[in-house]
MIDOSE-1310 file (N, C-alpha, C; in nm, 2 decimals, decimal comma, always signed):
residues 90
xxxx	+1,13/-0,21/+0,10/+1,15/-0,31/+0,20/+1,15/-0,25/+0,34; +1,15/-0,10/+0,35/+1,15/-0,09/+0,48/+1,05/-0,10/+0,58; +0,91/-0,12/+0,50/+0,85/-0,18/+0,57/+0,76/-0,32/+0,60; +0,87/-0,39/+0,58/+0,87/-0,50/+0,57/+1,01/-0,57/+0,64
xxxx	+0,98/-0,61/+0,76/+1,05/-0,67/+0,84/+1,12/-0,77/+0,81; +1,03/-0,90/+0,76/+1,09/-1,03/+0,74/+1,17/-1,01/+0,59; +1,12/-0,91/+0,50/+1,23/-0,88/+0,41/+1,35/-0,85/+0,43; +1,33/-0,77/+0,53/+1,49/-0,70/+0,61/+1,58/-0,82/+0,64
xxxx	+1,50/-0,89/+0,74/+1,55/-1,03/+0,74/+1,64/-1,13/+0,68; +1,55/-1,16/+0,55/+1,61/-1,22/+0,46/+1,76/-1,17/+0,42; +1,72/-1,06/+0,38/+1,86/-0,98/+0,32/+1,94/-0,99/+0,41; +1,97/-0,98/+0,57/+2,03/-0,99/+0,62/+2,11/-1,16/+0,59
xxxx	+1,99/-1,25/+0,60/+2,06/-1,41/+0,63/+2,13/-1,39/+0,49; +2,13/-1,30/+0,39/+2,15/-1,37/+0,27/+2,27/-1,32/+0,22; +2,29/-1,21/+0,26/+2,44/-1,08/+0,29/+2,52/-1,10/+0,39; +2,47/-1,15/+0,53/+2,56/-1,18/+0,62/+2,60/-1,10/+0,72
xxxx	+2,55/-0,96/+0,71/+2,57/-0,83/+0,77/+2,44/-0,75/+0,77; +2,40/-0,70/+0,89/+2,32/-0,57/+0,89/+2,34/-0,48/+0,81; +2,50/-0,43/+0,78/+2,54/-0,32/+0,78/+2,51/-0,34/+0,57; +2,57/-0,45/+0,53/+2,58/-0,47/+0,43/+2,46/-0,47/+0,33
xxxx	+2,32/-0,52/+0,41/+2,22/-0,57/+0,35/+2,17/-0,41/+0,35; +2,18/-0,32/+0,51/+2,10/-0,17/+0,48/+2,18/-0,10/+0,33; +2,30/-0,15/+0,32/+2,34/-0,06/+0,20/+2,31/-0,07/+0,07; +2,30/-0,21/+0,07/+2,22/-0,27/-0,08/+2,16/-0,20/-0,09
xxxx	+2,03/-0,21/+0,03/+1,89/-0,18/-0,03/+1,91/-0,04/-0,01; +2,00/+0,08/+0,01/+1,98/+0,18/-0,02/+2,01/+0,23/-0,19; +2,14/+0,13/-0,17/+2,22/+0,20/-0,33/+2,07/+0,16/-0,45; +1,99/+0,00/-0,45/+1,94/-0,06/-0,49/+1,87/+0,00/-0,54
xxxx	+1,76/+0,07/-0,42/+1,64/+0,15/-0,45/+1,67/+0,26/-0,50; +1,77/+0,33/-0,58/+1,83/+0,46/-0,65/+1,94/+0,45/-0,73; +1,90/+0,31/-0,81/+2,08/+0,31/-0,90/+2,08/+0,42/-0,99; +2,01/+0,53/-0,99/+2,00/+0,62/-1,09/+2,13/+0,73/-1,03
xxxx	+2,14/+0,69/-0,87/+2,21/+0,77/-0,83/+2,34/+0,75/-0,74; +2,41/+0,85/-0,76/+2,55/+0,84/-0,65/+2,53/+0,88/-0,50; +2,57/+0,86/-0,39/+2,58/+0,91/-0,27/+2,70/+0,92/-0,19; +2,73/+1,01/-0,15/+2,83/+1,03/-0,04/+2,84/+0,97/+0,06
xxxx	+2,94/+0,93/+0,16/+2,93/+0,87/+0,25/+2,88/+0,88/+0,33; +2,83/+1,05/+0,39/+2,74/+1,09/+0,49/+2,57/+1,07/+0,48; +2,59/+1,03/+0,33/+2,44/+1,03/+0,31/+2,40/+0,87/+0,35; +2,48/+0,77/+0,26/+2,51/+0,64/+0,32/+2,48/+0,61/+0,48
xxxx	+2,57/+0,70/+0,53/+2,53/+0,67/+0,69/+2,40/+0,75/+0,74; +2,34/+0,83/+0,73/+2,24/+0,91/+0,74/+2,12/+0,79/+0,71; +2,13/+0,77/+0,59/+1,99/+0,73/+0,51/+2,01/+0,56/+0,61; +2,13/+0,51/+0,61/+2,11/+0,38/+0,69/+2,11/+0,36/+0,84
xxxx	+2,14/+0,47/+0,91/+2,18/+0,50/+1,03/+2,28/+0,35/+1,07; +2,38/+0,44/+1,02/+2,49/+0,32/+1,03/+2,61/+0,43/+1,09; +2,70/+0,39/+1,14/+2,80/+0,43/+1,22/+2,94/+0,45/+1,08; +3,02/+0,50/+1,11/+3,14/+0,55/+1,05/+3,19/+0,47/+0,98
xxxx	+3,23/+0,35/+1,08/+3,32/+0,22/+1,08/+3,23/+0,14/+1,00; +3,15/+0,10/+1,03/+3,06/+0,00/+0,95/+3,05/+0,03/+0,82; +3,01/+0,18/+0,81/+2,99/+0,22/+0,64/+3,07/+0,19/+0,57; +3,26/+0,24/+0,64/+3,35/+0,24/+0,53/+3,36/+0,10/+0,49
xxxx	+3,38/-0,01/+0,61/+3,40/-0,12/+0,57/+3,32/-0,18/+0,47; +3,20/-0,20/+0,47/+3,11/-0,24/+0,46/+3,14/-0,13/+0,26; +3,16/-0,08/+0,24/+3,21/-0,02/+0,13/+3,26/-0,04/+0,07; +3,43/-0,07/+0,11/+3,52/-0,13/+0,09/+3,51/-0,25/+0,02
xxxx	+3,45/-0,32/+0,14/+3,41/-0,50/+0,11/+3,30/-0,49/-0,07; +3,23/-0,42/-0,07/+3,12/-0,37/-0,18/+3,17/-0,39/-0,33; +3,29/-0,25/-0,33/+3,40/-0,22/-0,44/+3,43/-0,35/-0,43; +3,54/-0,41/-0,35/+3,61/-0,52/-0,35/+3,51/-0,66/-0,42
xxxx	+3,38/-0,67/-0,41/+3,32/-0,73/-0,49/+3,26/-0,73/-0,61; +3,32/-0,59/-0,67/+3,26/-0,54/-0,76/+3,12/-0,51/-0,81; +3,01/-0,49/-0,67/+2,91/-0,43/-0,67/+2,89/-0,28/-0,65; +2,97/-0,23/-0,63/+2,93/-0,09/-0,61/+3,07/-0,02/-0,64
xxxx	+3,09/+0,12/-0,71/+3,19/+0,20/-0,81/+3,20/+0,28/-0,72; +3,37/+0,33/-0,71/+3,40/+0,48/-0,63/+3,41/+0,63/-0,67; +3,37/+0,71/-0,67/+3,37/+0,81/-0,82/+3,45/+0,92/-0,71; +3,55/+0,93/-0,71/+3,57/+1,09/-0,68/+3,60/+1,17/-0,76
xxxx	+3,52/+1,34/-0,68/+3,56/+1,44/-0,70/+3,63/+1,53/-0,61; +3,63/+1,68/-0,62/+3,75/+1,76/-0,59/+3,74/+1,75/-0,47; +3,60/+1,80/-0,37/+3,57/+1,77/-0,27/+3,47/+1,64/-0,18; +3,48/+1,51/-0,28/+3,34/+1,42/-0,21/+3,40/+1,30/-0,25
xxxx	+3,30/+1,20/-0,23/+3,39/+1,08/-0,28/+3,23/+0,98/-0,28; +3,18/+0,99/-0,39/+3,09/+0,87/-0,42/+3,10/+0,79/-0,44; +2,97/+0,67/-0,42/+2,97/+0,53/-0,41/+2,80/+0,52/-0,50; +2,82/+0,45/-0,60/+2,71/+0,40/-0,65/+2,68/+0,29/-0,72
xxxx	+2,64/+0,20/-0,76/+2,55/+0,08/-0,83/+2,68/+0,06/-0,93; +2,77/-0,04/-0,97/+2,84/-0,03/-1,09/+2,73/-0,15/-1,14; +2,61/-0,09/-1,27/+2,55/-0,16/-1,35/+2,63/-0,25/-1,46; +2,72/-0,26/-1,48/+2,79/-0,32/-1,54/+2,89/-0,49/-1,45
xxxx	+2,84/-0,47/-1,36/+2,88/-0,58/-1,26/+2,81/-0,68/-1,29; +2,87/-0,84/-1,26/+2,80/-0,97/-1,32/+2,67/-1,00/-1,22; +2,71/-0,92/-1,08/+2,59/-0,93/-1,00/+2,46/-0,82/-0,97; +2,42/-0,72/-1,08/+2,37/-0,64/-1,11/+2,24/-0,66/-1,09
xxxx	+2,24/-0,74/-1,21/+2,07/-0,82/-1,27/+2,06/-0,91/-1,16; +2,08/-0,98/-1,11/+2,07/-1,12/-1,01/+2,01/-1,00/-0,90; +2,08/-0,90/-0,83/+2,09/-0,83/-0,68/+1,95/-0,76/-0,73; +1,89/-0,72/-0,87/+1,75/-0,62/-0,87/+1,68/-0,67/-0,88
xx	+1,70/-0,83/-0,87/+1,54/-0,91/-0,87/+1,52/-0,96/-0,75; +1,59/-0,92/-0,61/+1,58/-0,96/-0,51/+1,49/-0,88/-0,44
């Protein structure tokens, strides 16, 4: 979808947030994998504040799992969420 504008779009009208919709479609396009916060903000070019929230709110919907370890703290795809299958056919 990144190159595709009015895609971006959509996800936007449909998430409610810039911040929310770049993170979908990051976690989305790699549920194979976990990411760090820095990489989150990196890969979305999103600011500090927006990430965490925007995180938070995520977990809090039970889209996305927090895994820590000794030194990192990942965030990835909980496939086991009732909105899993619905969010990968978007």
């Amino acid at each position: 979808m990144k190159n595709n504008p009015k895609a971006d779009e959509l996800l936007v009208k449909l998430f409610g947030s810039v911040s929310r919709a770049r993170i979908i479609e990051l976690l989305f396009s790699q549920v194979e994998r976990a990411f760090y916060q820095g990489e989150i903000m990196y890969e979305t070019r999103l600011s500090l504040h927006p990430t965490q929230g925007e995180l938070e709110n995520l977990i809090d919907l039970g889209i996305i799992k927090k895994r820590e370890t000794k030194d990192r703290v990942y965030y990835e795809i909980d496939t086991y969420s009732p909105f899993f299958k619905p969010l990968c056919e978007i």
